[in-house]
C-alpha positions as CSV (number, residue, x, y, z in Angstrom):
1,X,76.8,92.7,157.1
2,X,78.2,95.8,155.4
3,X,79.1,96.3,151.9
4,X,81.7,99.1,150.7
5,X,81.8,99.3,147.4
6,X,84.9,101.5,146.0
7,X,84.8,103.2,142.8
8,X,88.2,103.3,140.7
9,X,89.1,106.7,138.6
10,X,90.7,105.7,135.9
11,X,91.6,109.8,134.6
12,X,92.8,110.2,138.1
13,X,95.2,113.5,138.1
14,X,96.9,111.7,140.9
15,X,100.0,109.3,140.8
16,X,102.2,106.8,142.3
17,X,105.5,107.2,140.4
18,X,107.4,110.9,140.2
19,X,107.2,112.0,136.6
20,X,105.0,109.4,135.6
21,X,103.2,110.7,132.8
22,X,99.1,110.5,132.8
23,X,98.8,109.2,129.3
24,X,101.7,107.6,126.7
25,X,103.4,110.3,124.6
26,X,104.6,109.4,121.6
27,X,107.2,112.2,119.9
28,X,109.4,111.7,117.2
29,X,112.9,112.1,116.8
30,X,113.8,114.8,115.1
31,X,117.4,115.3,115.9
32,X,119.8,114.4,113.2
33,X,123.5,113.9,115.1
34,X,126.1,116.5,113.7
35,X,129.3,115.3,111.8
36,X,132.4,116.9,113.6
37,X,133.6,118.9,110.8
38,X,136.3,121.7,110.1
39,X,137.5,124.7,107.9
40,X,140.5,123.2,105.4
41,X,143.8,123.7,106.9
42,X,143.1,125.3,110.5
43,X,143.0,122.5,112.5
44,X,145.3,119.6,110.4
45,X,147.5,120.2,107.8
46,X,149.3,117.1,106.7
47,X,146.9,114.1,104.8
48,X,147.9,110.9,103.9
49,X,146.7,109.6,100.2
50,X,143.8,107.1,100.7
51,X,141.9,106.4,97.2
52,X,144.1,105.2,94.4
53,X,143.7,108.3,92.1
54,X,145.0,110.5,94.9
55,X,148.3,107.7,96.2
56,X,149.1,107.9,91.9
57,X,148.5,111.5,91.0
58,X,149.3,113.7,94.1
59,X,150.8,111.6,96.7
60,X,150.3,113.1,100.0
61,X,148.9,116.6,100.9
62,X,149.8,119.7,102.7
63,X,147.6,122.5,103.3
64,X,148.3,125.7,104.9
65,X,146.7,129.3,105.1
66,X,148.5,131.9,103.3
67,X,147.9,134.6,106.1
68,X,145.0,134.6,107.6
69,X,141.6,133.1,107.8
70,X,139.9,133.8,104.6
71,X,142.6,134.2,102.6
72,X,144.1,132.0,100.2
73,X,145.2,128.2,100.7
74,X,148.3,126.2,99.3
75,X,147.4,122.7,98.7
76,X,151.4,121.3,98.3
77,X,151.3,118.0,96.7
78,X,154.0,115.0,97.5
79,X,154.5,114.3,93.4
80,X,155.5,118.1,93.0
81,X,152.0,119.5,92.3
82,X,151.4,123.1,94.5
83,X,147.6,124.7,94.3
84,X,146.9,128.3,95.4
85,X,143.0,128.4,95.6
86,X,141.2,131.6,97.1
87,X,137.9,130.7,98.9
88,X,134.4,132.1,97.1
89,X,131.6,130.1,98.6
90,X,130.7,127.1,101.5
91,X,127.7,125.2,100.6
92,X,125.8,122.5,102.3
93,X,127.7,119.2,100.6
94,X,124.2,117.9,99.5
95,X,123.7,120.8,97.6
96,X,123.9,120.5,93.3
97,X,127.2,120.3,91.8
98,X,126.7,121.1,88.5
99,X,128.0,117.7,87.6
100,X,124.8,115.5,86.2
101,X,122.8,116.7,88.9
102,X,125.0,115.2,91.6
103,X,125.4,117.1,94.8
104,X,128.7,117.6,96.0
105,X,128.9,114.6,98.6
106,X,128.3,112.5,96.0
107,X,131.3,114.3,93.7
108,X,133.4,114.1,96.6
109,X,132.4,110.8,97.9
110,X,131.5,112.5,101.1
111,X,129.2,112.9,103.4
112,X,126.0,115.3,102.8
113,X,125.9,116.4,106.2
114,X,129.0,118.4,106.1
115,X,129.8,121.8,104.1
116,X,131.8,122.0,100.9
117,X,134.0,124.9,100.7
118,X,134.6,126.2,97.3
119,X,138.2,128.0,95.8
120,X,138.5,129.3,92.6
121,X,142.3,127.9,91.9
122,X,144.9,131.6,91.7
123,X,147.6,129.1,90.7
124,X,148.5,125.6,89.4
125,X,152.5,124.5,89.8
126,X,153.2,121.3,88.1
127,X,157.0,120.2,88.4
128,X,158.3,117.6,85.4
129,X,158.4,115.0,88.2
130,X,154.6,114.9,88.4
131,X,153.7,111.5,86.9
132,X,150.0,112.4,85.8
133,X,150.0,116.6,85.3
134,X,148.1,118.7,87.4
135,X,144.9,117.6,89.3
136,X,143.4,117.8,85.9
137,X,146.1,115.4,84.1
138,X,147.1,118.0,81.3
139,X,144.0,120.6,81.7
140,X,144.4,123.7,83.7
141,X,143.0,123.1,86.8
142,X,140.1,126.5,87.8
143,X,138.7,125.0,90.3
144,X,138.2,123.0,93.4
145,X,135.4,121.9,96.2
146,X,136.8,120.6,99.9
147,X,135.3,119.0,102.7
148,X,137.1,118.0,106.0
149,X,135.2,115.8,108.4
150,X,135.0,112.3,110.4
151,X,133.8,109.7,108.4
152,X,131.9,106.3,109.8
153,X,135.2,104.9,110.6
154,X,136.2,107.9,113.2
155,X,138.6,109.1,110.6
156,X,139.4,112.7,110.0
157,X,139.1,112.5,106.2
158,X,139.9,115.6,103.5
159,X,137.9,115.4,99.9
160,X,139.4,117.5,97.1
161,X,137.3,117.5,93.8
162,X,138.9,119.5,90.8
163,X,137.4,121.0,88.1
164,X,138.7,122.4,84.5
165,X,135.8,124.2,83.6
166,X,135.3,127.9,83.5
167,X,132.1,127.5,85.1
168,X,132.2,128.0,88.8
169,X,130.2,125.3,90.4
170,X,127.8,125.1,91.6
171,X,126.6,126.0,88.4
172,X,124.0,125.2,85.7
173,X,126.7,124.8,83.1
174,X,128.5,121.8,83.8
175,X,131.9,122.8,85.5
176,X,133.8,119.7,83.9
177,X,134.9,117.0,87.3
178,X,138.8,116.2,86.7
179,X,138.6,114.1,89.5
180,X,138.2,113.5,93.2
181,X,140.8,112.5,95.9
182,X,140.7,111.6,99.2
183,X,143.3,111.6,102.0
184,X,143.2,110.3,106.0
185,X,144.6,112.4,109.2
186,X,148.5,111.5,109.7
């Protein structure tokens, strides 16, 4: 009677299965999934109020480019309010504010994966039939900080926050929030 005896490798280079890795790998995931996000006014223009602050002050929104790209924006408000605001900065949207140490998605009531694009306001129209002023009620409005994105929902959503101060946020010196309004894709 013979015996065989066989010997098993367990570090064997060989393998059964194609691609079958030798040993378990273990990698983390790094990726952080993009929000689809745009420049104000190049791809929509028309917004439909969707906080109450923005359906009682400003009604719906318009914004359009005042030549080209770069160059100045009109944000034309349905209660008769019309901002010219020239663009001076885009920042990440989790970046500082200025305002208590909050970044600007949490002024804006955004998200902080998106960039905030930052005018300094040229012009402020308010008509008599404007029930609440300007974006700043009675101040002069000096500023404002955008965002245009998708939200959780799939919504393309626009963020407007508006400032009275002279300082430009972001800043150190608190650039004095008016308020923040948001609007929905018509």
């Amino acid at each position: 009677m013979t015996l065989s005896v066989g010997a098993c490798e367990r570090n064997s280079d060989k393998s059964n299965v194609p691609g079958e890795r030798p040993q378990t790998v273990v990698e983390p995931e790094t990726r952080v999934d993009t929000v689809p996000q745009e420049e104000p006014a190049i791809a929509r223009s028309q917004w439909r109020a969707a906080n109450e602050d923005a359906r009682s002050v400003t009604g719906n929104l318009r914004v359009s480019l005042q030549g080209r790209r770069g160059g100045p924006l009109v944000f034309a408000f349905a209660t008769g309010v019309t901002v010219v605001g020239q663009p001076y900065n885009v920042v990440p949207a989790d970046s500082r504010s200025g305002v208590g140490g909050q970044s600007f998605a949490a002024v804006l009531g955004g998200d902080p994966r998106v960039e905030t694009y930052l005018y300094r306001v040229e012009s402020e129209n308010v008509t008599p039939s404007a029930p609440h002023g300007g974006l700043c009620g009675e101040a002069v409005t000096r500023h404002l900080a955008v965002s245009e994105f998708v939200d959780g929902a799939g919504r393309w959503v626009f963020k407007i926050a508006a400032f009275s101060g002279d300082a430009r946020p972001p800043s150190s010196s608190d650039p004095q929030l008016c308020n923040a309004y948001a609007y929905t894709a018509q």
